[in-house]
N, CA, C and O atoms as a Maestro MAE file, in Angstrom:
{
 s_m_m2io_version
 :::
 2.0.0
}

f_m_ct {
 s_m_title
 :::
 protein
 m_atom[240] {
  # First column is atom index #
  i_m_mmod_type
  r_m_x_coord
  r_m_y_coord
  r_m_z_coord
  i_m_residue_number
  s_m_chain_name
  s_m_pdb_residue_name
  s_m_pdb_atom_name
  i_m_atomic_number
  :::
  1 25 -5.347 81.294 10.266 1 A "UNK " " N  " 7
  2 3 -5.976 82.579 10.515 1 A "UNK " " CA " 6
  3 2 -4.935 83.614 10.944 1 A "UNK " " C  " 6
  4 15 -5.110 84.777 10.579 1 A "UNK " " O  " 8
  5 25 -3.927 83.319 11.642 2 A "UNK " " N  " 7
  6 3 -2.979 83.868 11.963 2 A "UNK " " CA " 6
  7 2 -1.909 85.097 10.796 2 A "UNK " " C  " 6
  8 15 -1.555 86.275 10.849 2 A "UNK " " O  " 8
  9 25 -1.707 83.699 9.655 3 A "UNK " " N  " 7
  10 3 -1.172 84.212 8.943 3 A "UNK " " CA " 6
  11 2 -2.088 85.179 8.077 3 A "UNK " " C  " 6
  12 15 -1.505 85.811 7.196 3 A "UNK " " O  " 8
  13 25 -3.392 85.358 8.219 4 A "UNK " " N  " 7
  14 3 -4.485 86.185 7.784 4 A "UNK " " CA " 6
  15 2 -4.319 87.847 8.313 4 A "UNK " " C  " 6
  16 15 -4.066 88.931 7.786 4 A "UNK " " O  " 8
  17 25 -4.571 87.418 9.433 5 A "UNK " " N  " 7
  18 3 -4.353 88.908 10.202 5 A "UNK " " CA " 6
  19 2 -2.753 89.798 10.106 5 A "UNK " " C  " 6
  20 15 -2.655 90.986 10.414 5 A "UNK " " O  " 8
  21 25 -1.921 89.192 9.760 6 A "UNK " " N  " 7
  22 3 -0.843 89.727 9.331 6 A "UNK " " CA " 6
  23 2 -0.731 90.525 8.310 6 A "UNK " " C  " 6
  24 15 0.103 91.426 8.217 6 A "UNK " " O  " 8
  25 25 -1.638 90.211 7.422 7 A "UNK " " N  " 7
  26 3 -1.596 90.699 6.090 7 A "UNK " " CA " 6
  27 2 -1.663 92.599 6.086 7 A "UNK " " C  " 6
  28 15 -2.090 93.250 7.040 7 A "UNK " " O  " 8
  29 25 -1.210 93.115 4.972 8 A "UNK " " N  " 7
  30 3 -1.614 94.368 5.125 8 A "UNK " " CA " 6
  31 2 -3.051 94.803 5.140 8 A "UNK " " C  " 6
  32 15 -3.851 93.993 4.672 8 A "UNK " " O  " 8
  33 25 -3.328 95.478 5.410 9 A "UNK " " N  " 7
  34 3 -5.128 95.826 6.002 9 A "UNK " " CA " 6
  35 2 -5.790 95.734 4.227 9 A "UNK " " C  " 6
  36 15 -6.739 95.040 3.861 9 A "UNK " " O  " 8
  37 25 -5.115 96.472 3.539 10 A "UNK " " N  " 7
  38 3 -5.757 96.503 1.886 10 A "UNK " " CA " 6
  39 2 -5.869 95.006 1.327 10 A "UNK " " C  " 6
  40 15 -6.914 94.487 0.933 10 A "UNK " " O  " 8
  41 25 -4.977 94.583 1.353 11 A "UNK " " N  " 7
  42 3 -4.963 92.945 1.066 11 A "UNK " " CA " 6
  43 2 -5.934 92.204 2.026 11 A "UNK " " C  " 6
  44 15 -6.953 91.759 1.497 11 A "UNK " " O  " 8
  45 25 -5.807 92.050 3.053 12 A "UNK " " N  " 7
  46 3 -7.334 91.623 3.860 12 A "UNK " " CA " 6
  47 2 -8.425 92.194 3.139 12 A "UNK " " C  " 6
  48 15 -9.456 91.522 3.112 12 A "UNK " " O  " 8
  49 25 -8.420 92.836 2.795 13 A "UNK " " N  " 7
  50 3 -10.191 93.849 2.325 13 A "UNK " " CA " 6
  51 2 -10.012 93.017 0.832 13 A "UNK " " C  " 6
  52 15 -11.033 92.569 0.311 13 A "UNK " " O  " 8
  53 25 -9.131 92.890 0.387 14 A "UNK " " N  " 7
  54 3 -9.374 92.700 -1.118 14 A "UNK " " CA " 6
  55 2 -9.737 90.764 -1.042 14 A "UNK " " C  " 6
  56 15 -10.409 90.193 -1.900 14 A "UNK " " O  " 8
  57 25 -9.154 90.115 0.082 15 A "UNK " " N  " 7
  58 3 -9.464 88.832 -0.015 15 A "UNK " " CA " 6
  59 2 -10.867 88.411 0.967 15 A "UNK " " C  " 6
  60 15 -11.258 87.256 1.135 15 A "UNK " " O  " 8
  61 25 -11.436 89.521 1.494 16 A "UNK " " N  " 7
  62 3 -12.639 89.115 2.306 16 A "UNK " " CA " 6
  63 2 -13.751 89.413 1.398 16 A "UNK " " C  " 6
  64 15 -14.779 88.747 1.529 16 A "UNK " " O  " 8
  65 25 -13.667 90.647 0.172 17 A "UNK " " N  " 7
  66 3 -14.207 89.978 -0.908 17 A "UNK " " CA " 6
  67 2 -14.235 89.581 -2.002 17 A "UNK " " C  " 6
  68 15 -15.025 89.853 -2.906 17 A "UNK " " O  " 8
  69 25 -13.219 88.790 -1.983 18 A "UNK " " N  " 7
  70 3 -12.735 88.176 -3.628 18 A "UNK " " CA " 6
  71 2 -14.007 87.091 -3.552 18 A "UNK " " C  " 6
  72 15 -14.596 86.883 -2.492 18 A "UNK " " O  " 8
  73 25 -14.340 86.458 -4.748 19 A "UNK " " N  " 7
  74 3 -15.268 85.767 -5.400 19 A "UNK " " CA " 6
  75 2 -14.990 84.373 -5.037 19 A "UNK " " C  " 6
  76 15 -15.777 83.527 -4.612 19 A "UNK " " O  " 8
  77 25 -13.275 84.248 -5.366 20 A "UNK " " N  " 7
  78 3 -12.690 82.785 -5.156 20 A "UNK " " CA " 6
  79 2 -11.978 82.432 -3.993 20 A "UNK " " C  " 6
  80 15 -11.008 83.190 -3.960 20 A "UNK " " O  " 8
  81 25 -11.954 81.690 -3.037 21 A "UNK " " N  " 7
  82 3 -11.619 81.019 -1.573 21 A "UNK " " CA " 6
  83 2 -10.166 81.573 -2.324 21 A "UNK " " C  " 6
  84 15 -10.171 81.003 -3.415 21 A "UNK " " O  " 8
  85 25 -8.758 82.539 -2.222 22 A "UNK " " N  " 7
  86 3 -7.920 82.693 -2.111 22 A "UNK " " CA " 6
  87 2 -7.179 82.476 -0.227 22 A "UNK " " C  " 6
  88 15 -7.553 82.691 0.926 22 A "UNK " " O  " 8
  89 25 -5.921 81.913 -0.973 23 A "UNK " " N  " 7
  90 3 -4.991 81.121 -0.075 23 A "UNK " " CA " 6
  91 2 -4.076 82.516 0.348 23 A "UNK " " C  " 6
  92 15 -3.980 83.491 -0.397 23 A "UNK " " O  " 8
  93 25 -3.676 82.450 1.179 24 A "UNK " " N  " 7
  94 3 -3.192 83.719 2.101 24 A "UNK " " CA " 6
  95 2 -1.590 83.515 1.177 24 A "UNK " " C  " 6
  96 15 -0.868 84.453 0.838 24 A "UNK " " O  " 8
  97 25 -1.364 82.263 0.955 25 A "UNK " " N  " 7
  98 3 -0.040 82.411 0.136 25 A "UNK " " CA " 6
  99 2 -0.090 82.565 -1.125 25 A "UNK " " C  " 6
  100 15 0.960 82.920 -1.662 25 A "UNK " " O  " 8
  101 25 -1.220 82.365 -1.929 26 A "UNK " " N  " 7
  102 3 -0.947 82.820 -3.196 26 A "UNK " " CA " 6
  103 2 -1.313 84.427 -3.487 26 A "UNK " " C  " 6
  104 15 -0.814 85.098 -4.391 26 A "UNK " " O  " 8
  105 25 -2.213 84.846 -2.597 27 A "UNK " " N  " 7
  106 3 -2.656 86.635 -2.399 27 A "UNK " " CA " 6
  107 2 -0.839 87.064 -2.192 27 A "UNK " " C  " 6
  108 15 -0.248 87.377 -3.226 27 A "UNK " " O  " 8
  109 25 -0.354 87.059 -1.384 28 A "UNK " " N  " 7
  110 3 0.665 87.049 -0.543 28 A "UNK " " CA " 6
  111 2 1.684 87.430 -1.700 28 A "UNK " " C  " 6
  112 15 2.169 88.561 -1.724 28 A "UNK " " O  " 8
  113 25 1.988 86.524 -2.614 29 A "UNK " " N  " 7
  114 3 2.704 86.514 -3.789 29 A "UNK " " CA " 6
  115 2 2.700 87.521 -4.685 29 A "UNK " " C  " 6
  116 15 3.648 88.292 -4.837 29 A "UNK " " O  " 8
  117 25 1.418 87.570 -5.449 30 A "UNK " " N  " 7
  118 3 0.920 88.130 -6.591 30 A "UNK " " CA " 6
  119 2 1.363 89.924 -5.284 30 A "UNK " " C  " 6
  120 15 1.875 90.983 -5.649 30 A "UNK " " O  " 8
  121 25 1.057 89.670 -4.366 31 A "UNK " " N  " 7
  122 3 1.363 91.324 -3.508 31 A "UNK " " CA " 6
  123 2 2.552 91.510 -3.778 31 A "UNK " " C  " 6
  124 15 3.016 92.384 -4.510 31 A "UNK " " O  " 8
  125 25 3.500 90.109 -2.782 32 A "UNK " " N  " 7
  126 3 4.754 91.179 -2.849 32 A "UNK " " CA " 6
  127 2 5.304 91.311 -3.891 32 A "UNK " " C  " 6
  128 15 6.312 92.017 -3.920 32 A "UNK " " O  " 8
  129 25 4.859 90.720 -5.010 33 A "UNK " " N  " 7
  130 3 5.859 90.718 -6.750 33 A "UNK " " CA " 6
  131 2 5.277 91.934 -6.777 33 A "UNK " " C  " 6
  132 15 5.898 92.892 -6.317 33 A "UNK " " O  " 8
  133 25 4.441 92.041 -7.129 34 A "UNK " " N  " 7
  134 3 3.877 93.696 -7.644 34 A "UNK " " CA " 6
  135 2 4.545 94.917 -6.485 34 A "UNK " " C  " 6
  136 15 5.218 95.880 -6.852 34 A "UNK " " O  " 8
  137 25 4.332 94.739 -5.633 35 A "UNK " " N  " 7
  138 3 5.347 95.573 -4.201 35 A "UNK " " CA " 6
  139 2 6.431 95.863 -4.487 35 A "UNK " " C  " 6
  140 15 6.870 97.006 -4.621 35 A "UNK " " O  " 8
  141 25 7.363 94.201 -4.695 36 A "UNK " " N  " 7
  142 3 8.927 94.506 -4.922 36 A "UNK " " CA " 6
  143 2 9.338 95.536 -6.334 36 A "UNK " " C  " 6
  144 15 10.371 96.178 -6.525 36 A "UNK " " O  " 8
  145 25 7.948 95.392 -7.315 37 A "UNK " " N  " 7
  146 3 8.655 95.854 -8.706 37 A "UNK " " CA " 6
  147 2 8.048 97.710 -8.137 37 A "UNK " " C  " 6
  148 15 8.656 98.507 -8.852 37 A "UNK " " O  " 8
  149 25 7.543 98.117 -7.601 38 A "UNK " " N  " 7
  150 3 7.820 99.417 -7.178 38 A "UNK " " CA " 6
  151 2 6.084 100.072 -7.061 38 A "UNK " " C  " 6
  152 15 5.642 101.156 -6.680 38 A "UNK " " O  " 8
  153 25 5.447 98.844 -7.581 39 A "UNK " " N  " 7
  154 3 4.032 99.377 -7.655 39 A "UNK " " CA " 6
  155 2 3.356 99.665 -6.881 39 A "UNK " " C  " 6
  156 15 4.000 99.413 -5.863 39 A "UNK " " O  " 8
  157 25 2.040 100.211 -6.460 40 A "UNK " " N  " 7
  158 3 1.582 101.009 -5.210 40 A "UNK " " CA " 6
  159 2 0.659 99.985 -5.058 40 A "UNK " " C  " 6
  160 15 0.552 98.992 -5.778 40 A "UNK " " O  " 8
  161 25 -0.131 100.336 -3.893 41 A "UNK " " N  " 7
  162 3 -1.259 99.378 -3.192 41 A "UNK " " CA " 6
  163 2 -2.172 99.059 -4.064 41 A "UNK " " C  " 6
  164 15 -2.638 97.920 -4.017 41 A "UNK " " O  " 8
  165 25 -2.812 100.360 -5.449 42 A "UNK " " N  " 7
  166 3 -3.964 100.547 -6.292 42 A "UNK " " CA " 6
  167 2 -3.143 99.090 -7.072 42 A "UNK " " C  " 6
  168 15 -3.727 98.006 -7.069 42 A "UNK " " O  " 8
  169 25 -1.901 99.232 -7.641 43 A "UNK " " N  " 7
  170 3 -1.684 98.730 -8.767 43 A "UNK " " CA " 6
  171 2 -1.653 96.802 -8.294 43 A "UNK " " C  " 6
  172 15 -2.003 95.764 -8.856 43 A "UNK " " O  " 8
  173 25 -1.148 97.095 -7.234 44 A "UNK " " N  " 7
  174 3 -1.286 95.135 -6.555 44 A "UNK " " CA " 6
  175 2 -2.604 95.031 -6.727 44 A "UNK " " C  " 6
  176 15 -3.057 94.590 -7.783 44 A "UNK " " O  " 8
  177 25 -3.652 95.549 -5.379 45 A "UNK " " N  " 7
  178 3 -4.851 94.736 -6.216 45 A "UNK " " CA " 6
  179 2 -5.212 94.850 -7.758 45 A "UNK " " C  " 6
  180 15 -5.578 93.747 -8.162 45 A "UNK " " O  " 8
  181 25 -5.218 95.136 -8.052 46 A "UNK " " N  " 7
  182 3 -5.642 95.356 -9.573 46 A "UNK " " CA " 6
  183 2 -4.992 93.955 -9.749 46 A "UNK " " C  " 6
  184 15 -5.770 93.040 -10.019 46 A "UNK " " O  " 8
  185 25 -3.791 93.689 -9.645 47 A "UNK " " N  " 7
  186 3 -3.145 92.423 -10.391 47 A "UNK " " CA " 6
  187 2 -3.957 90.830 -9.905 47 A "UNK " " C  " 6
  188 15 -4.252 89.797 -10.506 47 A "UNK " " O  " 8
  189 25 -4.130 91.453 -8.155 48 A "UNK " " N  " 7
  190 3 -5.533 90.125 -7.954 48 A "UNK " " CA " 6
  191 2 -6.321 90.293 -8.529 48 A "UNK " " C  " 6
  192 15 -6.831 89.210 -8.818 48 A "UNK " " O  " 8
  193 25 -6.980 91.332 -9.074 49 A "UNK " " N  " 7
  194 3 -7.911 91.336 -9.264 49 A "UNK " " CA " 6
  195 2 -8.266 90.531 -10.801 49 A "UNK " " C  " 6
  196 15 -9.257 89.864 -11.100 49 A "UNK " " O  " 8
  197 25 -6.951 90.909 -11.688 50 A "UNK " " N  " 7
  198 3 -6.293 90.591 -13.139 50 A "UNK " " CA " 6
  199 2 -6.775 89.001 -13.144 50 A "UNK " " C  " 6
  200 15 -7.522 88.422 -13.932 50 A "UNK " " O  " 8
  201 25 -5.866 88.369 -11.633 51 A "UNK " " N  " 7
  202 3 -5.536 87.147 -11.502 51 A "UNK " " CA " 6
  203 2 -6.680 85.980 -11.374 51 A "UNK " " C  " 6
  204 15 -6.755 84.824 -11.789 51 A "UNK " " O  " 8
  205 25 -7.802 87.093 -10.363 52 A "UNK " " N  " 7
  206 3 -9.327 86.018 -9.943 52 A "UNK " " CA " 6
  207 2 -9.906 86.029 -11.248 52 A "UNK " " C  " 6
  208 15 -10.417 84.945 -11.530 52 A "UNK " " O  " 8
  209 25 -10.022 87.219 -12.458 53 A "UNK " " N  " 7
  210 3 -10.941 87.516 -13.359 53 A "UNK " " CA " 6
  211 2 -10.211 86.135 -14.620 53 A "UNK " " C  " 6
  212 15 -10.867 85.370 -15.327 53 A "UNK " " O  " 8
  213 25 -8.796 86.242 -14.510 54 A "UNK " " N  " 7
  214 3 -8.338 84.872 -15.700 54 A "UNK " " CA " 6
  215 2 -8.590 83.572 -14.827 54 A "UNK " " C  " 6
  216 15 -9.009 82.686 -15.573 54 A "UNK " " O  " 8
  217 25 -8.448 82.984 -13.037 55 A "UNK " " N  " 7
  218 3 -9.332 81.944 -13.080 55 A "UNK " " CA " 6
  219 2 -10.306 82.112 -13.483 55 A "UNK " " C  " 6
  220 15 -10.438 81.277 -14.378 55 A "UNK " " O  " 8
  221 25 -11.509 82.929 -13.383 56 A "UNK " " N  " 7
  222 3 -12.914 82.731 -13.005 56 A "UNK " " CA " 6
  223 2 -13.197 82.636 -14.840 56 A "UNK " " C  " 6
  224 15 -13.968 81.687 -14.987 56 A "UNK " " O  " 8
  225 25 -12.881 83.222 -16.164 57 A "UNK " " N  " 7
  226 3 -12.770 82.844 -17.084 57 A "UNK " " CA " 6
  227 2 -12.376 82.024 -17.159 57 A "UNK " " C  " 6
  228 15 -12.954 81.495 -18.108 57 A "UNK " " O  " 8
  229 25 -11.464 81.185 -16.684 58 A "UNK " " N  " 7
  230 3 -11.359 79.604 -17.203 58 A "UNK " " CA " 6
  231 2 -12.405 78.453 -16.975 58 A "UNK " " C  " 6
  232 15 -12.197 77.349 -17.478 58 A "UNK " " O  " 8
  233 25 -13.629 78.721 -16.152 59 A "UNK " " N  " 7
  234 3 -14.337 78.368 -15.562 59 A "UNK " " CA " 6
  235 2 -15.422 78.346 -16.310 59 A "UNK " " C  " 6
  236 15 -16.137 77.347 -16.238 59 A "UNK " " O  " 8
  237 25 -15.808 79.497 -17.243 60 A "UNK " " N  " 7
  238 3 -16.939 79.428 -17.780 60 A "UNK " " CA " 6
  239 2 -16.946 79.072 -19.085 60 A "UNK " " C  " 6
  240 15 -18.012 78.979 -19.694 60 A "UNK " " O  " 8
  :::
 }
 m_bond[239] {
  # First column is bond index #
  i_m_from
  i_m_to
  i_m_order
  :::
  1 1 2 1
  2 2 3 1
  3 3 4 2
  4 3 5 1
  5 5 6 1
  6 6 7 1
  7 7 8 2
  8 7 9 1
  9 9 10 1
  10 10 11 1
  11 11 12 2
  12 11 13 1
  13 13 14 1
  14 14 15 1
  15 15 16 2
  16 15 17 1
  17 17 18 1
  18 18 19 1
  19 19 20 2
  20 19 21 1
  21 21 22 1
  22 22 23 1
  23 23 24 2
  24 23 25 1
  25 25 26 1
  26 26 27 1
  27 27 28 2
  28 27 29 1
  29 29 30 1
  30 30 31 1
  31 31 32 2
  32 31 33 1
  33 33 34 1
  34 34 35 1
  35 35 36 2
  36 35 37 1
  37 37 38 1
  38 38 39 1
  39 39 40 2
  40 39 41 1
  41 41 42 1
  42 42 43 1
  43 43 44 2
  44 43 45 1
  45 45 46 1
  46 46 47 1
  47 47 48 2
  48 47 49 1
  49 49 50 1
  50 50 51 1
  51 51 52 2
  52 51 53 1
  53 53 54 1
  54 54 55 1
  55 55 56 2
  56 55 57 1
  57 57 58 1
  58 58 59 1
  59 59 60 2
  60 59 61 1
  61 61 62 1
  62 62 63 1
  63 63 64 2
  64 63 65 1
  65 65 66 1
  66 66 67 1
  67 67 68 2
  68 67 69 1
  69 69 70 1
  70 70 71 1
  71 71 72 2
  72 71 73 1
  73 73 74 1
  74 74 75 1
  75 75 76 2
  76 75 77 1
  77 77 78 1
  78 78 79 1
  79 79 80 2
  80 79 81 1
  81 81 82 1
  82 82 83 1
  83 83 84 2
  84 83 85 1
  85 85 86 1
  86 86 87 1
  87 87 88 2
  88 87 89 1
  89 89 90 1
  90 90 91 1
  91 91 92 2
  92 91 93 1
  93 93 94 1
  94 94 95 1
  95 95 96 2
  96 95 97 1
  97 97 98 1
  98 98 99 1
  99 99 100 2
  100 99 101 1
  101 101 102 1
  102 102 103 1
  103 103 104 2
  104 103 105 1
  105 105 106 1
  106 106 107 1
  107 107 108 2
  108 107 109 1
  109 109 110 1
  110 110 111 1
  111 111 112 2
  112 111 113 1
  113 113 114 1
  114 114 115 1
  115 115 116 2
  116 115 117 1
  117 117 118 1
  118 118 119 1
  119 119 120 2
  120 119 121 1
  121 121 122 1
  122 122 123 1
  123 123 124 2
  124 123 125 1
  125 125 126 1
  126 126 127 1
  127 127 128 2
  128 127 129 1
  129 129 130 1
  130 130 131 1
  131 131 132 2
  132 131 133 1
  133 133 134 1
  134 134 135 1
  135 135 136 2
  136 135 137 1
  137 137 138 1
  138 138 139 1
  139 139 140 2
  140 139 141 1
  141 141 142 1
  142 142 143 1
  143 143 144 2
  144 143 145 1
  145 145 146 1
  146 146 147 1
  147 147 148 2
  148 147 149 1
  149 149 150 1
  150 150 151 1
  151 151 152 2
  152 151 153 1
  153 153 154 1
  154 154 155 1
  155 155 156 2
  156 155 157 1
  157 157 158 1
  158 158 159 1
  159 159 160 2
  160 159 161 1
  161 161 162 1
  162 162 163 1
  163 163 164 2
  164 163 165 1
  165 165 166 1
  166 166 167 1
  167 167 168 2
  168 167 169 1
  169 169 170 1
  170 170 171 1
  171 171 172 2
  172 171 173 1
  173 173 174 1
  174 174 175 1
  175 175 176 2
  176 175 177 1
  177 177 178 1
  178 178 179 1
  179 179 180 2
  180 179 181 1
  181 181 182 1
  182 182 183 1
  183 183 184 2
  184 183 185 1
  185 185 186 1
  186 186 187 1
  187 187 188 2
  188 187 189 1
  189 189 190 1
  190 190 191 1
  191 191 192 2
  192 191 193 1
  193 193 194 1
  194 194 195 1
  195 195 196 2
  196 195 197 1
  197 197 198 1
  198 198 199 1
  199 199 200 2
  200 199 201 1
  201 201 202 1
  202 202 203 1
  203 203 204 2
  204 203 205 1
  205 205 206 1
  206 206 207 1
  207 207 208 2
  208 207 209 1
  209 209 210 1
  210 210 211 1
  211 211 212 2
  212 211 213 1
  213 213 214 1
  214 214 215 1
  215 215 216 2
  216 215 217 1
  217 217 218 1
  218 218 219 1
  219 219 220 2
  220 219 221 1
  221 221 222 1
  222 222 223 1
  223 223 224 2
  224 223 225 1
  225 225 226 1
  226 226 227 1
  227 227 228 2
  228 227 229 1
  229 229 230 1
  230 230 231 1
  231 231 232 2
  232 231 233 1
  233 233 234 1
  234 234 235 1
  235 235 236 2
  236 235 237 1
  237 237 238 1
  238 238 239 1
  239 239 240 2
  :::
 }
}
């Protein structure tokens, strides 16, 4: 939980309601890659968002 509350406040909001139980380290990732390459807060989630929508298609 710890490592939860650390998170940036947008990334908390985007994993309290994602669809799929996301792991604080794989959110974490998909953030800072999109972060480091220069992209803004809109454009990271979007890439979770990219990321839950190709699991949740593999699913059905």
């Amino acid at each position: 939980m710890r490592d939860f509350d650390r998170l940036p406040p947008e990334l908390r909001a985007w994993m309290a309601q994602a669809v799929l139980p996301w792991s604080v380290t794989s959110c974490l990732k998909i953030w800072r890659n999109a972060r480091a390459s220069g992209e803004g807060v809109e454009v990271a989630l979007q890439r979770l968002t990219q990321a839950e929508a190709g699991c949740l298609a593999k699913w059905q």
